[in-house]
VOBA-1610 file (N, C-alpha, C; in pm, whole numbers, padded with zeros to 5 digits, always signed):
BEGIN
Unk+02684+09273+10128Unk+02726+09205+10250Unk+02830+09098+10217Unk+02939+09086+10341Unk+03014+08970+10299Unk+02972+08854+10333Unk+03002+08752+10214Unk+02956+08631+10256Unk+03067+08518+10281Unk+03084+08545+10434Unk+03166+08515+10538Unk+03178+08373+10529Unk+03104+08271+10502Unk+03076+08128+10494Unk+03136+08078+10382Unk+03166+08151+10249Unk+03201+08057+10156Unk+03331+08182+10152Unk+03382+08251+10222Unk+03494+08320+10200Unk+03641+08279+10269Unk+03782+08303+10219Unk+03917+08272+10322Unk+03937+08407+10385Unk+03959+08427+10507Unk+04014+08518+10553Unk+04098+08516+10564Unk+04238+08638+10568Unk+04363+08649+10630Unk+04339+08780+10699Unk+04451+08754+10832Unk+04514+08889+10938Unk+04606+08871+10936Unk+04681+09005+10915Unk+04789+09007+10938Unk+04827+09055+11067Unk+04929+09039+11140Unk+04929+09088+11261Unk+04801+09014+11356Unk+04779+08876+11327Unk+04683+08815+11366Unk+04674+08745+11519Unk+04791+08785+11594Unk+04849+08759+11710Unk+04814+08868+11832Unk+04845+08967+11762Unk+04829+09104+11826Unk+04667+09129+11891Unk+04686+09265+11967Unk+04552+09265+12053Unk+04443+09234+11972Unk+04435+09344+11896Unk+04296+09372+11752Unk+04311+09178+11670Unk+04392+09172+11642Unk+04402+09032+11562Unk+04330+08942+11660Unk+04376+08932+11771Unk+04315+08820+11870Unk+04163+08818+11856Unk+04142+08944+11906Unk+04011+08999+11936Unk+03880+08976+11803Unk+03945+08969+11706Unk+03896+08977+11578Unk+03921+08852+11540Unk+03989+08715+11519Unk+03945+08637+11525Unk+03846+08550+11629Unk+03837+08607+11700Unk+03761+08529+11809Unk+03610+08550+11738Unk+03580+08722+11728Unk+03419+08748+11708Unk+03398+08697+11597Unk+03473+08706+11464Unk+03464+08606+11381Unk+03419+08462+11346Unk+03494+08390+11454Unk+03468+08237+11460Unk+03343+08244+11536Unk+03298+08340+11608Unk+03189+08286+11700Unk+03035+08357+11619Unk+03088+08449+11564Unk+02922+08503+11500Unk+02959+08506+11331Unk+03054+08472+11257Unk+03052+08483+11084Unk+03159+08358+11042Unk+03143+08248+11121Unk+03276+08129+11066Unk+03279+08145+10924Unk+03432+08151+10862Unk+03442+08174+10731Unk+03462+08029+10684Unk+03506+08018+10538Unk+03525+07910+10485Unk+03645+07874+10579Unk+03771+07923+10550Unk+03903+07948+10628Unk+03964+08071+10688Unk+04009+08043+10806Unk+04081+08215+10877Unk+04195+08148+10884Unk+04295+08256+10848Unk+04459+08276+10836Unk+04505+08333+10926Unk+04587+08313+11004Unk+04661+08397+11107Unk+04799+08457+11090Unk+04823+08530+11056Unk+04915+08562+10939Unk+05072+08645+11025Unk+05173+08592+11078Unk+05216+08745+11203Unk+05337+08647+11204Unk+05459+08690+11280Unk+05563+08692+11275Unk+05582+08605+11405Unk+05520+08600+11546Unk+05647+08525+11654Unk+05519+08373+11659Unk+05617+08286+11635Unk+05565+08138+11700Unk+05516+08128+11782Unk+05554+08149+11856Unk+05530+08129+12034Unk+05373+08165+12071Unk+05344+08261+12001Unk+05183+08371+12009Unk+05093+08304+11944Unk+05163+08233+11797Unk+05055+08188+11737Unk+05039+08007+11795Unk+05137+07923+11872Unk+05141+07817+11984Unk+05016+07880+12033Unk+05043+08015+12151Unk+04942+08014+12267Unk+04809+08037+12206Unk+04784+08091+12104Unk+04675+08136+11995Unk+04605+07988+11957Unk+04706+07911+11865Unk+04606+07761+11839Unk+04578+07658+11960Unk+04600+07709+12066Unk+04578+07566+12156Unk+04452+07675+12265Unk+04483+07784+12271Unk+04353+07870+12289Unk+04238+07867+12228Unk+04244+07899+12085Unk+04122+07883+12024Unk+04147+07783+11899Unk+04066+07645+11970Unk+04051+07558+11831Unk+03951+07534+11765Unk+03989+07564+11626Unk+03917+07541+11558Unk+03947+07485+11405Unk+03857+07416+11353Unk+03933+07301+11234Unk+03934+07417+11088Unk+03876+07548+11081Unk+03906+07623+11008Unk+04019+07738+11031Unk+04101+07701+11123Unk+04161+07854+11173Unk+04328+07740+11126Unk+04353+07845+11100Unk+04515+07796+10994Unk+04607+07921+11079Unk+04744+07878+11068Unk+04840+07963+11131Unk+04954+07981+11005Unk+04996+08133+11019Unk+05071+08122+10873Unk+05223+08224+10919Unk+05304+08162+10946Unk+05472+08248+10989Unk+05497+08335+10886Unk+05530+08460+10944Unk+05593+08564+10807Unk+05582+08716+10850Unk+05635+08785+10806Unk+05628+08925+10777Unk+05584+08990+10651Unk+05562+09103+10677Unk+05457+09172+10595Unk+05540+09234+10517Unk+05713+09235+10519Unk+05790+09304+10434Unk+05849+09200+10380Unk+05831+09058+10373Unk+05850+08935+10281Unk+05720+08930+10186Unk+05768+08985+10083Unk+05668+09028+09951Unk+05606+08827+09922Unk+05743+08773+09947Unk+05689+08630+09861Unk+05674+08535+09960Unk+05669+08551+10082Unk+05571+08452+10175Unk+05419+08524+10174Unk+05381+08654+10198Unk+05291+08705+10156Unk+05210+08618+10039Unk+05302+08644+09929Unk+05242+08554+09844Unk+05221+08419+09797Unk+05289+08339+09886Unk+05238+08198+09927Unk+05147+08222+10009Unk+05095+08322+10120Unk+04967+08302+10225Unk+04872+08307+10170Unk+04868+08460+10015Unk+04709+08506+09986Unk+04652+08397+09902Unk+04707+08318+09902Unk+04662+08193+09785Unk+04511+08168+09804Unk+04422+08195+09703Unk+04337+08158+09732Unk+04199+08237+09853Unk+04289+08362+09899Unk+04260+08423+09990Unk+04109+08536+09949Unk+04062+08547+09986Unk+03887+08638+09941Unk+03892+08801+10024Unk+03941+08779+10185Unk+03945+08897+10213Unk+04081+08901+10352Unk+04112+09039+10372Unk+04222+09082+10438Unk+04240+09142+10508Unk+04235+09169+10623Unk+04232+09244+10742Unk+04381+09264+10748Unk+04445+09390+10733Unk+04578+09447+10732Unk+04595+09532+10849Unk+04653+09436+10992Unk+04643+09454+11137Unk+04782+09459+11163Unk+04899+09431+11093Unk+05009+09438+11108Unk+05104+09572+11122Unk+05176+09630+11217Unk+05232+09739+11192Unk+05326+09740+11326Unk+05436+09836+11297Unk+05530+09883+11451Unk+05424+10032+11481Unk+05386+10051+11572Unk+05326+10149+11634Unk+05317+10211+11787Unk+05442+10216+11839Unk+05492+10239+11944Unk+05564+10387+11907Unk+05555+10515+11958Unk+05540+10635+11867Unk+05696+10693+11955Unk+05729+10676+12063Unk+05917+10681+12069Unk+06062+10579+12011Unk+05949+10456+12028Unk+06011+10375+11943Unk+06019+10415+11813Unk+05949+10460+11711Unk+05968+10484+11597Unk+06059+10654+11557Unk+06052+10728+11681Unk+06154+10815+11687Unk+06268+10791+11625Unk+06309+10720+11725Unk+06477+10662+11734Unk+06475+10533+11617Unk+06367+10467+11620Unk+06398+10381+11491Unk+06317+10354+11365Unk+06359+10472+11293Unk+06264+10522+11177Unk+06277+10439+11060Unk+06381+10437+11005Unk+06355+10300+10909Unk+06311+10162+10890Unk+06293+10126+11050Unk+06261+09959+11075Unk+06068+10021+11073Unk+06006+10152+11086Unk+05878+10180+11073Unk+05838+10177+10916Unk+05918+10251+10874Unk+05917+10285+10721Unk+05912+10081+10595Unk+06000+10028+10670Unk+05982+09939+10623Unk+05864+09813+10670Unk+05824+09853+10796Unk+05679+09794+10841Unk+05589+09777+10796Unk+05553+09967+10813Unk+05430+10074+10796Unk+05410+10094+10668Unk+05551+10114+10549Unk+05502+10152+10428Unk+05543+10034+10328Unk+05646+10050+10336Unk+05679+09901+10212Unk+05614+09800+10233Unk+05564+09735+10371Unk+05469+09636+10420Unk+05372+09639+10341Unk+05282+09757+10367Unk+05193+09795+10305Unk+05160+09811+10147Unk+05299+09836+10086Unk+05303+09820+09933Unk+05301+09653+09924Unk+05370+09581+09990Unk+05358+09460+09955Unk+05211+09376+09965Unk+05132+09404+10090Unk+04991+09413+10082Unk+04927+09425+09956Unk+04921+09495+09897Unk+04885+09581+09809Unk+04873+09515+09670Unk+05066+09478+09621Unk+05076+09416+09531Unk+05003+09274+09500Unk+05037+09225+09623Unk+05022+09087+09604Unk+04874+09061+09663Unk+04783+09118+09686Unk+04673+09117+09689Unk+04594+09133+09575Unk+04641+09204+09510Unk+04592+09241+09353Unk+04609+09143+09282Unk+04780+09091+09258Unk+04843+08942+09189Unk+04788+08826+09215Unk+04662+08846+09375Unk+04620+08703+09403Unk+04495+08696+09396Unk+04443+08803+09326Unk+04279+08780+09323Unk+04191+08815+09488Unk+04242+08905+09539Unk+04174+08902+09664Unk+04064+09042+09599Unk+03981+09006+09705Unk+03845+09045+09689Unk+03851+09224+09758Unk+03876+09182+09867Unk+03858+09279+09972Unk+03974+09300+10051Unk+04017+09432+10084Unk+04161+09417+10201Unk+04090+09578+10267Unk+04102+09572+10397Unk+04105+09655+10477Unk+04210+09685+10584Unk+04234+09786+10549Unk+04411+09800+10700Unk+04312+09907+10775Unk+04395+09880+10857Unk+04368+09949+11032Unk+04483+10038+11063Unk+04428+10165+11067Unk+04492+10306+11055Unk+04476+10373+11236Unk+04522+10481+11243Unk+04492+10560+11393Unk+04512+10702+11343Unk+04449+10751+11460Unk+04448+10921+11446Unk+04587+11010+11461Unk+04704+10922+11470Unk+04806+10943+11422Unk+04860+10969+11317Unk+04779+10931+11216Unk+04832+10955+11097Unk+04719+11058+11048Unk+04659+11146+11112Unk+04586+11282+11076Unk+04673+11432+11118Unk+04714+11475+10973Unk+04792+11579+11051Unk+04931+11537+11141Unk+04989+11442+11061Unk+05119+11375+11184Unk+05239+11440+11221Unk+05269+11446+11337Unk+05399+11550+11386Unk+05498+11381+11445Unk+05452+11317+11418Unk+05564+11202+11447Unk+05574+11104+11350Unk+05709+11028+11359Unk+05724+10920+11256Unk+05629+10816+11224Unk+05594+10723+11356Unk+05459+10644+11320Unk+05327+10736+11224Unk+05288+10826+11285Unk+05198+10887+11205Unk+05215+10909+11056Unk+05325+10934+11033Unk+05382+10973+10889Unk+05391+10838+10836Unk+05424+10703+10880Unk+05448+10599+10839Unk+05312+10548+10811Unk+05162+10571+10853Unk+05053+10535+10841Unk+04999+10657+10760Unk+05047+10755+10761Unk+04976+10869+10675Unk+04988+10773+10502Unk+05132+10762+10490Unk+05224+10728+10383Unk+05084+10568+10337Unk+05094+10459+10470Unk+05026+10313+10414Unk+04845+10410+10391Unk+04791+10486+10432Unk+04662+10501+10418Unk+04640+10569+10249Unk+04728+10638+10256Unk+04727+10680+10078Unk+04809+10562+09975Unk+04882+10510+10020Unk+04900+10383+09963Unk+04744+10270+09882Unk+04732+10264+09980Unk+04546+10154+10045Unk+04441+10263+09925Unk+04470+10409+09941Unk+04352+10473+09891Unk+04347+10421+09729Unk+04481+10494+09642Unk+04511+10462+09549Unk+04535+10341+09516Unk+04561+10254+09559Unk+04588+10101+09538Unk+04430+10048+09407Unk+04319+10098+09492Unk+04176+10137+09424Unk+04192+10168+09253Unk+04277+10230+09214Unk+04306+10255+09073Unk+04424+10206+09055Unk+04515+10194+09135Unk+04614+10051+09130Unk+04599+09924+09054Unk+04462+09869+09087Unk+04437+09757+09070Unk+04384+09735+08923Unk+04348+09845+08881Unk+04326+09788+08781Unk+04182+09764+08760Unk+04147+09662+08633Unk+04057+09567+08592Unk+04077+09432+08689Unk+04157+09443+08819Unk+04132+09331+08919Unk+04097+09348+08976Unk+04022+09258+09057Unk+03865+09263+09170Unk+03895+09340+09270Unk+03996+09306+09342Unk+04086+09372+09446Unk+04029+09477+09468Unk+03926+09540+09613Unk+03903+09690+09680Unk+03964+09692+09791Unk+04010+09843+09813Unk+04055+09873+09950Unk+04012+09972+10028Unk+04040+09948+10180Unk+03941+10106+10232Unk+04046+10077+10364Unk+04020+10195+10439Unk+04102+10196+10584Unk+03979+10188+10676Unk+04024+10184+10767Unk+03950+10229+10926Unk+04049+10290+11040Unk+03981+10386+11062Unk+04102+10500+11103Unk+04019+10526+11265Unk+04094+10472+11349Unk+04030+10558+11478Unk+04168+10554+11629Unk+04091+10553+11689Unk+04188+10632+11814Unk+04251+10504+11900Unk+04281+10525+12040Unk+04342+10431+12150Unk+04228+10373+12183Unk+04290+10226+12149Unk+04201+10095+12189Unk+04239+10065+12362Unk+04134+10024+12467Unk+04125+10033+12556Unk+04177+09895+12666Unk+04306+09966+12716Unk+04381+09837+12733Unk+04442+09723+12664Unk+04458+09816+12528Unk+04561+09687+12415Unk+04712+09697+12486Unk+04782+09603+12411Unk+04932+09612+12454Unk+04973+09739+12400Unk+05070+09786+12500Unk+05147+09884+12492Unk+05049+10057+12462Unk+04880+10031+12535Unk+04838+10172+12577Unk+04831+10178+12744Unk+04837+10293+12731Unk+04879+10335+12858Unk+04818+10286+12964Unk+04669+10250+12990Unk+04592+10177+13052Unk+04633+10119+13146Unk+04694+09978+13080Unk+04814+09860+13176Unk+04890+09905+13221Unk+04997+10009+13153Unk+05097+10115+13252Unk+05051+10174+13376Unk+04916+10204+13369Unk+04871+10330+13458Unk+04847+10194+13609Unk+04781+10077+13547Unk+04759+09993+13663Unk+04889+09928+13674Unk+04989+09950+13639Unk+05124+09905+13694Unk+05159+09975+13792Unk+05171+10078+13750Unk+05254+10189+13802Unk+05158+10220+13932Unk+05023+10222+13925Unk+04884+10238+14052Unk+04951+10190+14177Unk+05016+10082+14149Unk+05074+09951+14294Unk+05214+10012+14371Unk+05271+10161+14301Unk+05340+10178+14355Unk+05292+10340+14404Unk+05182+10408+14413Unk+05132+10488+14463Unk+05129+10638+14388Unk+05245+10582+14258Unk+05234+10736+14221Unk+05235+10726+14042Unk+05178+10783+13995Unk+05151+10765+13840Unk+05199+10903+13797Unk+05300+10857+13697Unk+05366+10971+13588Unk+05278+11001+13428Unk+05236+11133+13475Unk+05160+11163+13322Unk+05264+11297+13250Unk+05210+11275+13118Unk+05304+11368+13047Unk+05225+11546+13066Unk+05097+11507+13049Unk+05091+11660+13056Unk+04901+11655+13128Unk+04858+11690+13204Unk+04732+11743+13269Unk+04608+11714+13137Unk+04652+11836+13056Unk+04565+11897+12931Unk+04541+11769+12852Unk+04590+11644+12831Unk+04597+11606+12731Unk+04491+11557+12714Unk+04391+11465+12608Unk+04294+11442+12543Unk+04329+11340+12462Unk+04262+11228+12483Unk+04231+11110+12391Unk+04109+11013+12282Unk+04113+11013+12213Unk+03994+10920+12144Unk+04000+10735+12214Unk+03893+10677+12220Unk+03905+10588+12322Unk+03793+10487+12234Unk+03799+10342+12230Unk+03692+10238+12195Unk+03757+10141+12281Unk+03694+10039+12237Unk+03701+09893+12301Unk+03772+09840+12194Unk+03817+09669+12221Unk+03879+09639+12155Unk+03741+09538+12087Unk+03628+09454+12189Unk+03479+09450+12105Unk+03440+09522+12030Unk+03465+09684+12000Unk+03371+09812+11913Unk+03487+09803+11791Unk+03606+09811+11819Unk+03644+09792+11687Unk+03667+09665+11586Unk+03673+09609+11677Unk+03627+09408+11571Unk+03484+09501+11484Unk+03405+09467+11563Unk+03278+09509+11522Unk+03213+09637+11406Unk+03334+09772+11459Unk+03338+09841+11320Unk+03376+09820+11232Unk+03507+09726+11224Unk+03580+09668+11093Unk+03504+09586+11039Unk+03396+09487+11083Unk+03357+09399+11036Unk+03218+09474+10947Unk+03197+09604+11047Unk+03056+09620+10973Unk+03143+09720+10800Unk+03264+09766+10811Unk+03318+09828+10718Unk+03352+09784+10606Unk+03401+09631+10583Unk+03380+09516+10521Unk+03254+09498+10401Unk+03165+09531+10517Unk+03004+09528+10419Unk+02979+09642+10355Unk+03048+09750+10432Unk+02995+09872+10340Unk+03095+09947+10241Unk+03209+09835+10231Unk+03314+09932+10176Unk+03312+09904+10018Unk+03308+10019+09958Unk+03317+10033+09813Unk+03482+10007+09766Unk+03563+10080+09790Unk+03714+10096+09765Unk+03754+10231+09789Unk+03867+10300+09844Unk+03892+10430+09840Unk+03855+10519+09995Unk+03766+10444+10068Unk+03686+10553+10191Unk+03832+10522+10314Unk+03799+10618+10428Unk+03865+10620+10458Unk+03747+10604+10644Unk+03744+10490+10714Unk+03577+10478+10755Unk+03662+10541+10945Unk+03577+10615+11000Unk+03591+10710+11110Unk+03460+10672+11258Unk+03502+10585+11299Unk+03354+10595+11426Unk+03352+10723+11498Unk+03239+10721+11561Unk+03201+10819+11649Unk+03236+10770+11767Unk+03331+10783+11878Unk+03375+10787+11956Unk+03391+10887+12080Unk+03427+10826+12186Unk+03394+10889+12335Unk+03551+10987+12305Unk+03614+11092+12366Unk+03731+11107+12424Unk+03728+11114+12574Unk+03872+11117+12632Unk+03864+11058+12800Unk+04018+11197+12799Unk+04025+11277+12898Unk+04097+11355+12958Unk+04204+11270+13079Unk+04331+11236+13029Unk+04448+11198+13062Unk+04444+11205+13216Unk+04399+11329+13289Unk+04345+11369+13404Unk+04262+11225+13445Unk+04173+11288+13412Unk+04020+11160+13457Unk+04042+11031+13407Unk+04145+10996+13335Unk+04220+10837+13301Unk+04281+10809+13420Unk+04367+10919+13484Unk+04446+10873+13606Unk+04424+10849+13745Unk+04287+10968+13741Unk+04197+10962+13896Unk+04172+10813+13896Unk+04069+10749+13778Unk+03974+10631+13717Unk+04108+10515+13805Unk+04215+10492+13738Unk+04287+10420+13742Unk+04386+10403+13862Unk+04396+10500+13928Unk+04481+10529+14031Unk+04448+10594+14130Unk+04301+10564+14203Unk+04234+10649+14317Unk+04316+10688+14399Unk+04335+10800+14491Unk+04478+10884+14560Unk+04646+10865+14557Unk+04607+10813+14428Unk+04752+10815+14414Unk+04834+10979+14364Unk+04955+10938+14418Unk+05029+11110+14336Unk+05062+11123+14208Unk+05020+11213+14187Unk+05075+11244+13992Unk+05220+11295+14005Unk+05317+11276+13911Unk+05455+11345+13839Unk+05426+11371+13684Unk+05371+11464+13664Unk+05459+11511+13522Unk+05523+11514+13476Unk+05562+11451+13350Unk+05704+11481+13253Unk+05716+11532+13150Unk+05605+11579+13142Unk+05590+11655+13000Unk+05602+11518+12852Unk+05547+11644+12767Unk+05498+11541+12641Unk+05615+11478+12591Unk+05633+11350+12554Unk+05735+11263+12478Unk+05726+11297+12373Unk+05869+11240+12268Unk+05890+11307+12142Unk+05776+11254+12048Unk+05746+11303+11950Unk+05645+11326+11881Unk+05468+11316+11900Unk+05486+11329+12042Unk+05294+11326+12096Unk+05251+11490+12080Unk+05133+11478+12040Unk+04998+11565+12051Unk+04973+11599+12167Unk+04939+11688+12233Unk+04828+11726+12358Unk+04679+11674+12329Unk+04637+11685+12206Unk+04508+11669+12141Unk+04523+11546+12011Unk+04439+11465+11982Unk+04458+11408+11866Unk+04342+11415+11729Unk+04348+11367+11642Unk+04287+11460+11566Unk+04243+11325+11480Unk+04127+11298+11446Unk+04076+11193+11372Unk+04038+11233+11208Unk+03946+11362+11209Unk+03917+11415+11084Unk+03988+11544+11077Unk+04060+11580+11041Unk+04165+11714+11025Unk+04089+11811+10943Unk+04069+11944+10950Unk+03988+12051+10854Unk+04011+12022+10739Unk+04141+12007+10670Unk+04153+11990+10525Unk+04110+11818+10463Unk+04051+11773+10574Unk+04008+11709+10484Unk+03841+11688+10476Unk+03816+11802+10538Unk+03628+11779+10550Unk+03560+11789+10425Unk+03640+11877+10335Unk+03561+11920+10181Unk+03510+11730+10136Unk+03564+11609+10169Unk+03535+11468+10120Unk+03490+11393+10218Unk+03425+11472+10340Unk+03382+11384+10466Unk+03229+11385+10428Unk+03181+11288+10480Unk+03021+11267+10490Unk+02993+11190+10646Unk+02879+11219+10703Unk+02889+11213+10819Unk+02786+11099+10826Unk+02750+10968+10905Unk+02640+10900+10930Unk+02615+10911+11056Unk+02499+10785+11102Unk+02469+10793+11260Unk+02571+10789+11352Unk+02632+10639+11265Unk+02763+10613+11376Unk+02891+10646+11334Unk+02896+10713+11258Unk+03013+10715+11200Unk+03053+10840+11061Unk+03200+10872+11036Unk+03203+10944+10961Unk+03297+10887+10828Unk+03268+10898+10678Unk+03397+10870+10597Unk+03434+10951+10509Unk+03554+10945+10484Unk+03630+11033+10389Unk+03618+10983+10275Unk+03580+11028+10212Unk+03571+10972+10067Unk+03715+11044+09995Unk+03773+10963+09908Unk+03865+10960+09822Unk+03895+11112+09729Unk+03956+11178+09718Unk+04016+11314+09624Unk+03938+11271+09468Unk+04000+11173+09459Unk+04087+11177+09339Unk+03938+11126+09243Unk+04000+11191+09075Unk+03911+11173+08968Unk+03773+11041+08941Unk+03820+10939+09011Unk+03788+10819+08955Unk+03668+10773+09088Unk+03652+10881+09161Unk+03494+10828+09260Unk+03441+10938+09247Unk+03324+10909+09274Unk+03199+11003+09276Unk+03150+11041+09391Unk+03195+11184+09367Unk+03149+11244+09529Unk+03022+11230+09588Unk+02900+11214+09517Unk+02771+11159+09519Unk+02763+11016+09574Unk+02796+10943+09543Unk+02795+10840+09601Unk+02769+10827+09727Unk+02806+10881+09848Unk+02762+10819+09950Unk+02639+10890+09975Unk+02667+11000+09982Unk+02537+11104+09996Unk+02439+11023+09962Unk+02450+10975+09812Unk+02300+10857+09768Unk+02273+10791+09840Unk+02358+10705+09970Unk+02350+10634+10035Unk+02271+10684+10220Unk+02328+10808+10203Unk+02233+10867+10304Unk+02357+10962+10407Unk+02479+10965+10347Unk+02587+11055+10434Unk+02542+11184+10388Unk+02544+11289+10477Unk+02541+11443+10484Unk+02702+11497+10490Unk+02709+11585+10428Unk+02844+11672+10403Unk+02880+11732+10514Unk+02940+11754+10563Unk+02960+11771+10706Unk+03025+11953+10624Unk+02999+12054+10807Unk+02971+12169+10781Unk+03130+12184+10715Unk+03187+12312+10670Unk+03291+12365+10595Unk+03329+12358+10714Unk+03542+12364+10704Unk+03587+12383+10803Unk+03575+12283+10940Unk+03494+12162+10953Unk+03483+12069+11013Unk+03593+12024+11073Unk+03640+11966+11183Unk+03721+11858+11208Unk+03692+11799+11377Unk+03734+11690+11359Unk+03744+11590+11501Unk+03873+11576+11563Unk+03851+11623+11653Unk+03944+11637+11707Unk+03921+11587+11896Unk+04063+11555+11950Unk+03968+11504+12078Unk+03950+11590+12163Unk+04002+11765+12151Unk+03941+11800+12265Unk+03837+11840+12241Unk+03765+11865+12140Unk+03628+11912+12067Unk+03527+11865+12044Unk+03537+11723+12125Unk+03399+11634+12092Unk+03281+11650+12152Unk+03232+11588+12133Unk+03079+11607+12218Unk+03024+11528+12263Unk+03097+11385+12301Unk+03109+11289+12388Unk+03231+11258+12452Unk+03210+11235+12587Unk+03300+11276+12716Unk+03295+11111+12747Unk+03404+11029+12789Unk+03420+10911+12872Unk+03452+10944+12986Unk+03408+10900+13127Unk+03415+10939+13273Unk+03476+10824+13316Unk+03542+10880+13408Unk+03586+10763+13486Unk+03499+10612+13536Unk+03356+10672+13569Unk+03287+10569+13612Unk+03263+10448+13470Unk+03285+10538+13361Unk+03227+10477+13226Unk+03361+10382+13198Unk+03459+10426+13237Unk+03624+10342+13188Unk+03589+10217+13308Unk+03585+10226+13368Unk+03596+10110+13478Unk+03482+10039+13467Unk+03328+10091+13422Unk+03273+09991+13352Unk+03298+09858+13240Unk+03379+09975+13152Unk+03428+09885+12987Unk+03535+09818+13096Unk+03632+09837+13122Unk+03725+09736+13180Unk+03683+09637+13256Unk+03540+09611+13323Unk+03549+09535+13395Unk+03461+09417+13314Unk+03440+09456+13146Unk+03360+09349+13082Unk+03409+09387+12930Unk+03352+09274+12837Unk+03375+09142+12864Unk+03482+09059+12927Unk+03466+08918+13017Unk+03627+08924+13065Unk+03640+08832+12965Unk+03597+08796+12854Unk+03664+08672+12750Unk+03748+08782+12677Unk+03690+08947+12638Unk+03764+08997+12575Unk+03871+09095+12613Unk+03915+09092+12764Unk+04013+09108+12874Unk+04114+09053+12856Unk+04033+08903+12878Unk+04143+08828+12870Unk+04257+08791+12769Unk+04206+08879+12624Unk+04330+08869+12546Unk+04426+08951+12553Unk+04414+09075+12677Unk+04528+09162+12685Unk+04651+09145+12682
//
């Protein structure tokens, strides 16, 4: 278990929905020694410290592709929540190198200088985009999640472990469709790309909460997967836009109809728990036993998650539940 009380935290991307959200449950149920807020615009981290004060919460200016402000932040730093990324999936179409230098060199710099600073623990925050990716963001997180894996034998004889957490569309963060759909509701008619489509869906409370419980259970190398609802693009729009008219536009450049969390080729290293599923690592230097000892089952040959294939359904009545609570954790939308 982590011991949250005598530890420093840093986020990167500590401004952002997940960052907000995740320092808050933090300060209120595991106060650390110190939390870092680690992200790029002023202004966010202004409305951020006069929002939530507190005499351990520190604010730190920078980007994640400045290798050596990085390494003035981890000073001293114990663990790392790696929340920082461009992940807007037309945006990264048209502007592929400003992702590449986000998503992956970011991520090498993570990496390095986490190792160089004695950090304990670093966990980045991945999506089902980068399973099987037909678009640039995806490829740009495919690229930081094998980065993060190997980093594990990277490191060396230094303390330094890493693991991901990989899951789907957080519910009503900036820039998911959610807020669009109740924009667009006020003018009577909502544009979807395609009928068929299929999503993986949490809260932005369930994933604080998985990351935090991933923290405790992470060895180095896993790759950690919740069990999650999917919601039909359809029944997102009824939910959100009662008689309003639909327009189709068909799928934007590099989207899925379906999204895909555990991909077939990689089930031969999946182990499955109550709540959750992880990938354990390829490579020579872990032991495929290991979790199994711990109580994961091998999930059948040929396996994968995928969202139109699940076996939990989110309904409309169930979306307008989660939206209408918590409103403390609403209110960081």
């Amino acid at each position: 278990m982590t011991d949250w009380a005598n530890s420093t935290v840093l986020v990167t991307g500590g401004t952002g929905s997940f960052g907000k959200a995740f320092v808050r449950k933090i300060l209120e149920q595991h106060p650390p020694k110190k939390l870092i807020v680690f992200s790029r615009d002023e202004l966010k981290q202004f409305e951020m410290s006069n929002e939530l004060r507190h005499p351990e919460l520190r604010f730190f200016l920078g980007d994640v592709r400045d290798k050596e402000r990085l390494h003035r932040a981890f000073a001293d730093v114990d663990v790392v929540v790696h929340a920082a990324a461009l992940k807007q999936v037309p945006a990264a179409e048209y502007n592929p190198f400003e992702f590449i230098k986000t998503n992956v060199l970011g991520a090498a710099n993570i990496i390095d200088v986490a190792i160089d600073r004695g950090v304990k623990k670093v966990i980045a925050l991945s999506t089902d985009k980068a399973a099987n990716p037909i678009n640039l963001y995806g490829a740009s997180k495919l690229c930081s999640d094998k980065l993060f894996v190997t980093a594990n034998a990277y490191a060396g004889s230094q303390p330094a472990r890493f693991a991901i957490v990989r899951y789907g569309n957080v519910i009503g963060s900036r820039g998911s469709v959610i807020p669009l759909f109740r924009e667009m509701a006020r003018s009577g008619v909502l544009r979807l790309t395609d009928e068929r489509m299929t999503r993986f869906w949490l809260t932005l409370s369930q994933g604080v909460e998985f990351v935090l419980s991933c923290l405790d259970r992470m060895q180095g190398g896993e790759v950690f997967v919740p069990k999650i609802p999917s919601m039909r693009l359809l029944d997102l729009a009824n939910a959100m836009g009662p008689g309003c008219k639909f327009e189709f536009t068909g799928i934007r450049p590099g989207e899925k109809l379906h999204e895909t969390l555990i991909p077939r080729d990689e089930s031969p290293w999946c182990v499955e728990f109550e709540d959750r599923y992880v990938i354990q690592p390829s490579q020579l230097w872990w032991d495929p036993d290991t979790l199994v000892k711990r109580g994961g089952r091998p999930v059948p040959d040929g396996f994968k998650y995928r969202s139109d294939l699940n076996d939990s359904w989110l309904t409309g009545e169930q979306l307008k539940t989660l939206l209408d609570e918590p409103r403390e954790e609403m209110s960081l939308l």
